[in-house]
Structure formats: C-alpha cells, structure tokens
C-alpha positions as CSV (number, residue, x, y, z in Angstrom):
1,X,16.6,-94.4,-12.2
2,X,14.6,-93.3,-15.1
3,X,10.7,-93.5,-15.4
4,X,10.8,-95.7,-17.6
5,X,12.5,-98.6,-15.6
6,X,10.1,-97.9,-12.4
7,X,8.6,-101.1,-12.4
8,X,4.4,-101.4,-12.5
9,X,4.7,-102.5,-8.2
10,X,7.1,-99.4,-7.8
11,X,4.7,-97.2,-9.7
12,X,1.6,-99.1,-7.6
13,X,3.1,-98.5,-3.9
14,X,3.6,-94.5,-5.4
15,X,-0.2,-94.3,-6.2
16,X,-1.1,-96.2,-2.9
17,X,1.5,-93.8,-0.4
18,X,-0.5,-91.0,-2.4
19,X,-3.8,-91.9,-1.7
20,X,-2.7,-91.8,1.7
21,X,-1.1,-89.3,2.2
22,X,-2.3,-85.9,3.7
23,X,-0.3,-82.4,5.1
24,X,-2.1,-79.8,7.3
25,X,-1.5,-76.0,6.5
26,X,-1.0,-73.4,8.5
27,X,-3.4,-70.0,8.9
28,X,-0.3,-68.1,9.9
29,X,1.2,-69.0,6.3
30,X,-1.0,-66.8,4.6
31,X,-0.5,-63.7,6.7
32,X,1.9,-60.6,6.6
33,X,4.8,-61.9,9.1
34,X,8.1,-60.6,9.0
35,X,11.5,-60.5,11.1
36,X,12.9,-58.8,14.0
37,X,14.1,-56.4,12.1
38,X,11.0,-55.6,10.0
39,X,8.0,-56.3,8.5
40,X,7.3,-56.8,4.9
41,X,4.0,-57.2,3.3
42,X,2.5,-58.6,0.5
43,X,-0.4,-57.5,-1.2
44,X,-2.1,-60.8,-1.7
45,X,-1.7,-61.9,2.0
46,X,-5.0,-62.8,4.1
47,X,-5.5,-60.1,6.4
48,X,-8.5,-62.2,8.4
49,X,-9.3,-65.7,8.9
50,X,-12.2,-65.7,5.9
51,X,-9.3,-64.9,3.3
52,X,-6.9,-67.8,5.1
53,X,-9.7,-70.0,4.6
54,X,-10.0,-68.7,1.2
55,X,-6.6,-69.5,0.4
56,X,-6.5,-72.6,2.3
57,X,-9.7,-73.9,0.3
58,X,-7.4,-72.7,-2.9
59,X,-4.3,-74.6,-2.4
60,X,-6.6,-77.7,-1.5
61,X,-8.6,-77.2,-5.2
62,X,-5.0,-77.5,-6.5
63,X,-3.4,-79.9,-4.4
64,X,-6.2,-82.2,-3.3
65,X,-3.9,-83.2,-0.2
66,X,-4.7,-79.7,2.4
67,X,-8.1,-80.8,4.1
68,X,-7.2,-79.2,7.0
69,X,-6.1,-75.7,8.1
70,X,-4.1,-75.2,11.5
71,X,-5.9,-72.5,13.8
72,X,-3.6,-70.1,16.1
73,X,-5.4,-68.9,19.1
74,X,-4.7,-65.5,19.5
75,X,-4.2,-64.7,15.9
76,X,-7.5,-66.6,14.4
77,X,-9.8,-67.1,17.4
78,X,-9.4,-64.3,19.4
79,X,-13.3,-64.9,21.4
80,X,-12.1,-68.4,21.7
81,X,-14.9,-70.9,21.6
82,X,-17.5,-68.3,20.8
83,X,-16.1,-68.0,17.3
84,X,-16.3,-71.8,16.7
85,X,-19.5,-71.5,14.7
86,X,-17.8,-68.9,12.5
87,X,-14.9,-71.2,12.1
88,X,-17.3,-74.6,10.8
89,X,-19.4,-71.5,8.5
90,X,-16.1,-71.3,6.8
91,X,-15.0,-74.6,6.2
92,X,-18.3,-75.6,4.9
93,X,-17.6,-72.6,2.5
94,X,-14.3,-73.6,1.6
95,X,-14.0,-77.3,1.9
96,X,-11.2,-76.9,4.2
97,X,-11.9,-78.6,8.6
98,X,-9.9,-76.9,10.9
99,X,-7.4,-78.3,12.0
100,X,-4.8,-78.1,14.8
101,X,-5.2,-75.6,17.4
102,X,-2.4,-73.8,18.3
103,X,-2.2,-72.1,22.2
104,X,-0.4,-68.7,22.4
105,X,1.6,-69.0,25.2
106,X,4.8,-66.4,24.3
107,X,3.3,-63.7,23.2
108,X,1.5,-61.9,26.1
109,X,3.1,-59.7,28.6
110,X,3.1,-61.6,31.2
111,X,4.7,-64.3,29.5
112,X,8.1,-62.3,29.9
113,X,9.7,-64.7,31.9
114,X,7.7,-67.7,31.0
115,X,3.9,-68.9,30.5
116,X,3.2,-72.4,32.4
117,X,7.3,-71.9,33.5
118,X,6.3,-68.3,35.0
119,X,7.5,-68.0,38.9
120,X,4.3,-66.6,39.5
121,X,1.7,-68.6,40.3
122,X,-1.0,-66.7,38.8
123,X,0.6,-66.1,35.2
124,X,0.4,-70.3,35.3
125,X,-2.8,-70.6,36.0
126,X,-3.4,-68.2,33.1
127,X,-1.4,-70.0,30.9
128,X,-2.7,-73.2,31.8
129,X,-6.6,-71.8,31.5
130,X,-5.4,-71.0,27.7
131,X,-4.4,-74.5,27.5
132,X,-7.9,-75.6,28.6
133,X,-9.6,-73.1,26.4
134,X,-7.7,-74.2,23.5
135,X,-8.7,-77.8,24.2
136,X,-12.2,-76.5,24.1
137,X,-12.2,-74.8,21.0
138,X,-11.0,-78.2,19.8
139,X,-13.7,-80.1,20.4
140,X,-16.1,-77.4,19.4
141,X,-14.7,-77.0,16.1
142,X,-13.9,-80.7,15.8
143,X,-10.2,-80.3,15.8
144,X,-8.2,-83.8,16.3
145,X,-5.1,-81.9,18.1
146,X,-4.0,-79.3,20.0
147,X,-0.3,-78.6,19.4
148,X,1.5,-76.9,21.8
149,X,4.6,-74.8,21.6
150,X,6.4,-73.5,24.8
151,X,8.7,-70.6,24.3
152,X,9.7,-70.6,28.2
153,X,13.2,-70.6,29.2
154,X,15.8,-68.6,30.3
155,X,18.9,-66.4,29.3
156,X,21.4,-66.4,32.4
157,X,22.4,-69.1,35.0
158,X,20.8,-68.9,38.1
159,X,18.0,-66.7,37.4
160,X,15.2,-69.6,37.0
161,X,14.9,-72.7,38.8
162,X,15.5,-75.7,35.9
163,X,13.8,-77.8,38.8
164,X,11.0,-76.3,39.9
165,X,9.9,-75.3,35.9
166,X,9.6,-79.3,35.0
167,X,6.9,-80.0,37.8
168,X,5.1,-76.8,36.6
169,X,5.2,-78.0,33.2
170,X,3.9,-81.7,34.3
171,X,1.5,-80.0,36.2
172,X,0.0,-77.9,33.5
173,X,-0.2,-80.6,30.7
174,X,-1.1,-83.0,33.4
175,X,-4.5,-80.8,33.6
176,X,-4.8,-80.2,29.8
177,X,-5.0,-84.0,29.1
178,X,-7.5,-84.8,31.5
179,X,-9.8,-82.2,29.8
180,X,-9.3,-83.6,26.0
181,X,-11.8,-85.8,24.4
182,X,-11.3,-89.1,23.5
183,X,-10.2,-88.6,20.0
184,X,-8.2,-85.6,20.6
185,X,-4.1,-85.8,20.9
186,X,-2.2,-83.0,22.9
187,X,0.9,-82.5,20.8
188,X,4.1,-81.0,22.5
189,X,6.7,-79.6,20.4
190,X,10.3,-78.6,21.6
191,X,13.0,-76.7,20.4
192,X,16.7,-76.2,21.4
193,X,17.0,-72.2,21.7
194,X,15.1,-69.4,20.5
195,X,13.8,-67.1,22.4
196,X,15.9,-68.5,25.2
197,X,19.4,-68.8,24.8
198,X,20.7,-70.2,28.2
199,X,18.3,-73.1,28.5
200,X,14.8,-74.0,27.3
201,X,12.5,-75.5,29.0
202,X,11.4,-78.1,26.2
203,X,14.8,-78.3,24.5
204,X,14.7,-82.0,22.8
205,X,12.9,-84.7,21.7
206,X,13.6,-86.7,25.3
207,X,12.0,-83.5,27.3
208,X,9.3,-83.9,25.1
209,X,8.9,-87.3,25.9
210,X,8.8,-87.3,29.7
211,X,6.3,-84.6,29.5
212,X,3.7,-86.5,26.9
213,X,4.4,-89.7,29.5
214,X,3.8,-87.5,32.4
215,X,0.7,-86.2,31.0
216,X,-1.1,-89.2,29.7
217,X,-1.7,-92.0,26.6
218,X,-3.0,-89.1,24.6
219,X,0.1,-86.6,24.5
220,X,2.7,-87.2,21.6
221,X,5.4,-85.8,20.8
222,X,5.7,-83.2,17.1
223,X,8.8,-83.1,15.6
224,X,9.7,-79.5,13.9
225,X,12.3,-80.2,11.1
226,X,13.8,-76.5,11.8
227,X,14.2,-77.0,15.2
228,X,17.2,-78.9,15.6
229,X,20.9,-78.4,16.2
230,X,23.2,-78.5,13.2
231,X,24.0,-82.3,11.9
232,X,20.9,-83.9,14.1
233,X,19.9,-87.0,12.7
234,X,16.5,-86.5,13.0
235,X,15.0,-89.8,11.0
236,X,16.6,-91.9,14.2
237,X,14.4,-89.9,16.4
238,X,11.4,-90.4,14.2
239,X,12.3,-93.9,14.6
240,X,12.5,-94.1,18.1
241,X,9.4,-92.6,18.7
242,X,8.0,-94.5,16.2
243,X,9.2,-97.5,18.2
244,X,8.2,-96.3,22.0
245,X,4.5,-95.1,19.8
246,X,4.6,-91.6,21.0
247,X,5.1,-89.8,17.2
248,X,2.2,-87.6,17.6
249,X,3.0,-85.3,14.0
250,X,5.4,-83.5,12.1
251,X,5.8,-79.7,11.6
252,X,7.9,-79.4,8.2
253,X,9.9,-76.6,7.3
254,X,13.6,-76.3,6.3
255,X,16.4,-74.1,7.6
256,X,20.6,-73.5,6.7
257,X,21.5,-71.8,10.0
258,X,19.4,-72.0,12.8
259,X,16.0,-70.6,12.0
260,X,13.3,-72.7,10.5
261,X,10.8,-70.7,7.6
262,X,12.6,-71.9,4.8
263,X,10.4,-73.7,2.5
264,X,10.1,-77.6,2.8
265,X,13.3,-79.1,1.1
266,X,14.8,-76.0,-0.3
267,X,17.9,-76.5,1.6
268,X,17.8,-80.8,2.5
269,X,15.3,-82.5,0.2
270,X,17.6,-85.9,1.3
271,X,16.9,-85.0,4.8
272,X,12.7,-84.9,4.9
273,X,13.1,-88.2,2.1
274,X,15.1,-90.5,5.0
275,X,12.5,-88.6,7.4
276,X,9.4,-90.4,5.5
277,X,11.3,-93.4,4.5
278,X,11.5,-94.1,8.5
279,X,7.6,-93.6,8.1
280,X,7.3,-96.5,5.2
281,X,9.2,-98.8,6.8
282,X,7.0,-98.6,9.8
283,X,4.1,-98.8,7.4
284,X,5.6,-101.9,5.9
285,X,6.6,-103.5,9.2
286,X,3.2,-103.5,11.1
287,X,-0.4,-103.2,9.6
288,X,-1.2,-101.4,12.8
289,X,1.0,-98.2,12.8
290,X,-0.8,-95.0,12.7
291,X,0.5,-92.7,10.7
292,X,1.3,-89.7,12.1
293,X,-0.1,-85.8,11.2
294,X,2.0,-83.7,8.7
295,X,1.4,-80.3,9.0
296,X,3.9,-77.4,7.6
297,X,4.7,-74.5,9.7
298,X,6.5,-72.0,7.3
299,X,6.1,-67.6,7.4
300,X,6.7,-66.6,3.9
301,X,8.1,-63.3,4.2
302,X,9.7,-63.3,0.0
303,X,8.2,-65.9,-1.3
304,X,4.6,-65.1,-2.5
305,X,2.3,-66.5,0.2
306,X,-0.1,-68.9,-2.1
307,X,3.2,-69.5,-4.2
308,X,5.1,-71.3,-1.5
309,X,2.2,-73.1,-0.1
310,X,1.1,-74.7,-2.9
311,X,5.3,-75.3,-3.8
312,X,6.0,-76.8,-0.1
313,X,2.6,-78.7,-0.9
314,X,4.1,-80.3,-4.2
315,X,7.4,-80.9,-2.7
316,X,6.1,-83.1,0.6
317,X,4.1,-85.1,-2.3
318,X,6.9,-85.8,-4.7
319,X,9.4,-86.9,-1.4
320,X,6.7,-89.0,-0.1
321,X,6.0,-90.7,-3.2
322,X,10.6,-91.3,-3.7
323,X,10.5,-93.1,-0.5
324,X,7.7,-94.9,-1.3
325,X,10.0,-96.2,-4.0
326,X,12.2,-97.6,-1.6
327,X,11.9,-101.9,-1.8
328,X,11.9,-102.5,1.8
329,X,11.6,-106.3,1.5
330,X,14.8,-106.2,-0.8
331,X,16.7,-103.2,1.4
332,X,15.9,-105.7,4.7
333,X,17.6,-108.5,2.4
334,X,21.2,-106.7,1.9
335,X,21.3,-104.7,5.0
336,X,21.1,-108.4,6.9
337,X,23.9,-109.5,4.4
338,X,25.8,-106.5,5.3
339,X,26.1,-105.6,1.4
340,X,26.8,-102.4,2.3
341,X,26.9,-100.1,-1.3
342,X,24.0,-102.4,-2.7
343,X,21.9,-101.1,0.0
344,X,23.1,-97.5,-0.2
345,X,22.4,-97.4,-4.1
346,X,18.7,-98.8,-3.4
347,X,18.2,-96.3,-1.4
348,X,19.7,-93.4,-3.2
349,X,18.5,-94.3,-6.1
350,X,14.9,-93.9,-4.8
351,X,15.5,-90.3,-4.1
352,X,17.3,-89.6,-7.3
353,X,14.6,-90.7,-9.3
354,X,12.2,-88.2,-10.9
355,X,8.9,-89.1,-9.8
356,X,6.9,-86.0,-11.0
357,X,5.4,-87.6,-14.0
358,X,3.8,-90.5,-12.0
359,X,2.5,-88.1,-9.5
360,X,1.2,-85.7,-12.2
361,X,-0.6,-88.9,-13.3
362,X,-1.7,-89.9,-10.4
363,X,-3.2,-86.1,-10.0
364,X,-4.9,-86.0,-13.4
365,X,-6.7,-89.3,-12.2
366,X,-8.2,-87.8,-9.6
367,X,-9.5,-84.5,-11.5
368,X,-6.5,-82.2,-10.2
369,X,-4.4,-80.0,-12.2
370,X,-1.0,-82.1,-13.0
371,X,0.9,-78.9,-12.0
372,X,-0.6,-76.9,-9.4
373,X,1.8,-74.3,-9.1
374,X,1.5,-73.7,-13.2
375,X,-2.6,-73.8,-12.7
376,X,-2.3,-71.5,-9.1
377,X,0.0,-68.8,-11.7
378,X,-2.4,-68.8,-14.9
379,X,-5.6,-69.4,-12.8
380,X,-5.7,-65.8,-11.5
381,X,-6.1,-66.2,-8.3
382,X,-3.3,-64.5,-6.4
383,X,-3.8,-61.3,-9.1
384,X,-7.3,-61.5,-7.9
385,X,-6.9,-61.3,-4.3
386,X,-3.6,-58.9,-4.7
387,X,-6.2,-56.2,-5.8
388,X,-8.7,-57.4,-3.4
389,X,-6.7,-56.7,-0.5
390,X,-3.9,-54.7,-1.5
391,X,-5.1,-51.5,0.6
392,X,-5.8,-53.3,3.1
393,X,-2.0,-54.6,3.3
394,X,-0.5,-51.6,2.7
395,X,-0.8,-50.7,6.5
396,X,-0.5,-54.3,7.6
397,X,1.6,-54.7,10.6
398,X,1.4,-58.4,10.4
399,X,1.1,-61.0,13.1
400,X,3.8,-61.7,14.8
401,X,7.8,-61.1,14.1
C-alpha cells in the first residue's frame, strides 16, 4: 500500500494511536553492560543516574513518546527511599517521571540458590523486605509499578523442592500487594530458562498468572518479547490476558536465539506488529480497555547507547501506527465469511505499508524533529557527552553481565 492510497480515516486512526501512545525507557539502557564473557564500554554511556536522566530527558526532546524512565534498585537507588527526593530533583530537571521500579532479587550473594525461592527462611524474608522497599520507593517517587523479575530456579532434578518454592512465592507477593497503594500495579514477569536451566520458577505466562491471582486485583502479568521459546505465538497470549484483564505491560526487546537485547524489531518487526494489532482490536472492541504499559528493556553493548534508544523508540512508533492501519470493522467482516486471503492481504498489507511519512507528520505537528535519530546525530549530543564522560568510562566495569 502506498501513501498515497491511505485513506484520510486510515491516516486519522494513525494520528489518534499516536497521540496515545507512550513507551517507558530503561536506566539500565544507558549504562556500560556487557556479556559473560566481557565487558565493553562506551564512552558516551551514563555512568550515574543524573546522566541516565540526562539521556532519558534527551531521547524524550526527540521522541516526545519517553515520559518515563524505569528505575533498578540496586543499580539507581542504592539508599532506597532516601534517595527519592534526588530522583523527583532530576525529573523536574529533565522532564522525565520515574517510572517502573525494578527489585534486585538475583544479584546478591545470598541469592545463589534463589531470593523469595531460597530454602532458607531468612534469605526470603530479605528478599521479600526488598520487595516491600521497592514498593516504597514507589510511592515516594510516584512510580505507577513495580515490576518484578525472579531469576530463582534450579539446575539439577531433585535438588529444590518445585512444591514448596510456589507457596514461598505466593507468600512473598501475597505481602508485597497488600503494601501497594491504590494506584500502583505489581508486575510479575517470567521467563523460560536463564539463569536456571533445569526449571524456573516463573517459567510462563500461566505461572505468571496464578501468582498475580494469588496475590491480588492489582498484580498483572508483563510480557518480555525475548523471553519466550522458539516459534511462541505470543500475540495469543497477549490476547488471552487481555481477555481474563490481567495484561499488566510489555517489556520489548528482540532476540534470534535465545537471549533477548536485540533491539526492538531488528530480527521480527511482523512479530511486535501482530503483538499491538491484538492491542487495537481490544481498543476497538470495548471503550473500557486499559491499555497496558510499554516499556523496553534492551543493554546495548555495540550499538551506541542514545543511538539505539532513540532507534527502538522510532521503531515501536512506526509498528504501532501499521496496526493502527488495520480496518477492524472490515477484517471482522471477511474473517466471519471465512474469506480467508482477503483477510490475510488486509492485514499484511497494513504492515507493508510505509508509514514514516505520516508519522514524520504527525511529529512535525507537534514541534518534534521529523527524524530523531538524524536530529540525535547532527545535534551533538552524544559527541558532547562522549567527551564528558569518556575518562570516566574508560575504567567502567559496568552494571551487571
């Protein structure tokens, strides 16, 4: 489909998904990371939370669509709710709210056979109090979530009890939702493997599920786009949580094999368009659907840090706006009449059409650069902060592996 034959309602749904639509960034994004095998820095990377927010406030003057900035624990808060006034100093600064707070629970010591999963009673009740704390921070920085990964699990049969790990893990979110404020949502991610590779402990979307209803009305469930098994169709589980109301958010990301930094839709642009096509046609079906949070959880360990932000930023935009191009009214019509490559070629040809002029447009309307990445390269930004902080990142060891 060319630009040209995108009709003035097609080109008026695009404008309307825009002005919708918003996608969290993450702190960690901005920072040296690396691999197991090594760490590689980067001379424009933040090496403290006022240059994240710095670059986060950045990528927003671009973009227009990054209000928020998700916060890790550990990493960015390490005095917990005592550096909440630092955090609102910053974002007042910046124009960027914090966003999601993001628990540490795999990185400690005593996390070596598990945080709220640990055998020992009193390693879960520090995991647990981390959980609290995070909530905490939450509501002292204003934070809407708290989005929790668990890395617990296992690597040989018969060492753990499977059993006995669930009613810890009810037990500890149990607690963490009865501290959260009413407008706050505890998130709870899973993952198949990694770092565990005989069994997780919150290994798929269902887990996921009994845990948020365990826990109460205000857990959901966040979907991670890398952390899935090969050939998962992941837009039906989006649409069955949509459908049971427990599709808390989104962490996007892409990945060929198994891990998931890959910038969004660098490998499966097809796969996050069917994701938010689920998402419009929830939209379209029911005036009270909630949209869920987007946030992106990507390292950038070769890409340039500001680079692939604002890039991951652009892409999420442009899919949204192809599946916004999607006729649902008409696709309802011939899937009911069973018209089987009618329906196909409506929907493909959403996705094949190029949409980056009417987005550019709809950019330029609103004051923004109509290419962000050209404006983030002849701005002088990243050169700026690359001789800011290049000493400092020489002897970076970065923030996690």
């Amino acid at each position: 489909m060319s630009n040209s034959s995108i009709s003035g309602a097609a080109q008026s749904r695009i404008h309307k998904a825009l002005d919708s639509f918003a996608i969290e960034i993450p702190s960690w994004g901005f920072a040296n990371t690396g691999t197991r095998f090594g760490k590689f820095t980067q001379a424009a990377a933040a090496t403290n939370l006022e240059e994240k927010f710095a670059d986060a406030g950045e990528v927003n003057r671009l973009t227009g669509v990054t209000p928020t900035l998700a916060l890790h624990v550990l990493w960015d808060m390490p005095n917990g709710v005592a550096d909440a006034s630092k955090i609102q100093a910053l974002a007042q600064q910046h124009g960027v709210r914090a966003g999601s707070i993001n628990p540490n629970l795999f990185q400690e010591a005593e996390y070596k056979f598990g945080s709220i999963c640990n055998p020992s009673a009193e390693v879960r009740a520090k995991a647990t109090q981390h959980l609290l704390d995070s909530v905490a921070i939450g509501k002292a920085v204003g934070s809407a979530e708290v989005s929790v990964w668990v890395a617990d699990g296992s690597n040989y049969p018969g060492t753990q009890s499977i059993s006995r790990r669930i009613g810890w893990m009810k037990e500890a979110f149990a607690t963490a939702h009865a501290a959260l404020a009413p407008g706050q949502t505890l998130l709870i991610e899973y993952k198949p493997f990694e770092p565990a590779f005989y069994h997780t402990d919150i290994a798929d979307w269902g887990m996921s599920l009994e845990l948020c209803r365990s826990a109460g009305p205000q857990a959901k469930v966040l979907v991670d786009t890398g952390h899935h098994y090969q050939g998962t169709n992941i837009e039906q589980i989006v649409s069955w949580l949509v459908s049971l109301g427990v599709l808390g958010g989104f962490h996007f990301n892409d990945r060929k094999y198994a891990d998931d930094d890959l910038t969004l839709g660098s490998i499966d642009p097809y796969q996050v368009f069917r994701i938010f096509h689920e998402i419009h046609a929830a939209q379209a079906a029911s005036s009270a659907f909630s949209a869920p949070a987007y946030m992106i959880d990507q390292s950038h360990n070769l890409k340039g840090k500001m680079e692939a932000m604002v890039q991951t930023v652009v892409t999420a935009q442009e899919l949204y706006a192809r599946a916004a191009l999607v006729d649902q009214a008409e696709l309802a019509i011939l899937q009911d009449s069973c018209q089987l490559v009618a329906a196909e070629e409506l929907f493909r040809g959403a996705f094949w059409t190029d949409v980056r002029p009417i987005v550019q447009e709809w950019r330029q309307q609103r004051g923004l650069p109509a290419d962000p990445l050209a404006a983030l390269r002849s701005g002088g930004y990243v050169e700026r902060i690359s001789a800011e902080r290049g000493a400092k990142n020489a002897v970076s060891q970065g923030s996690y592996a």
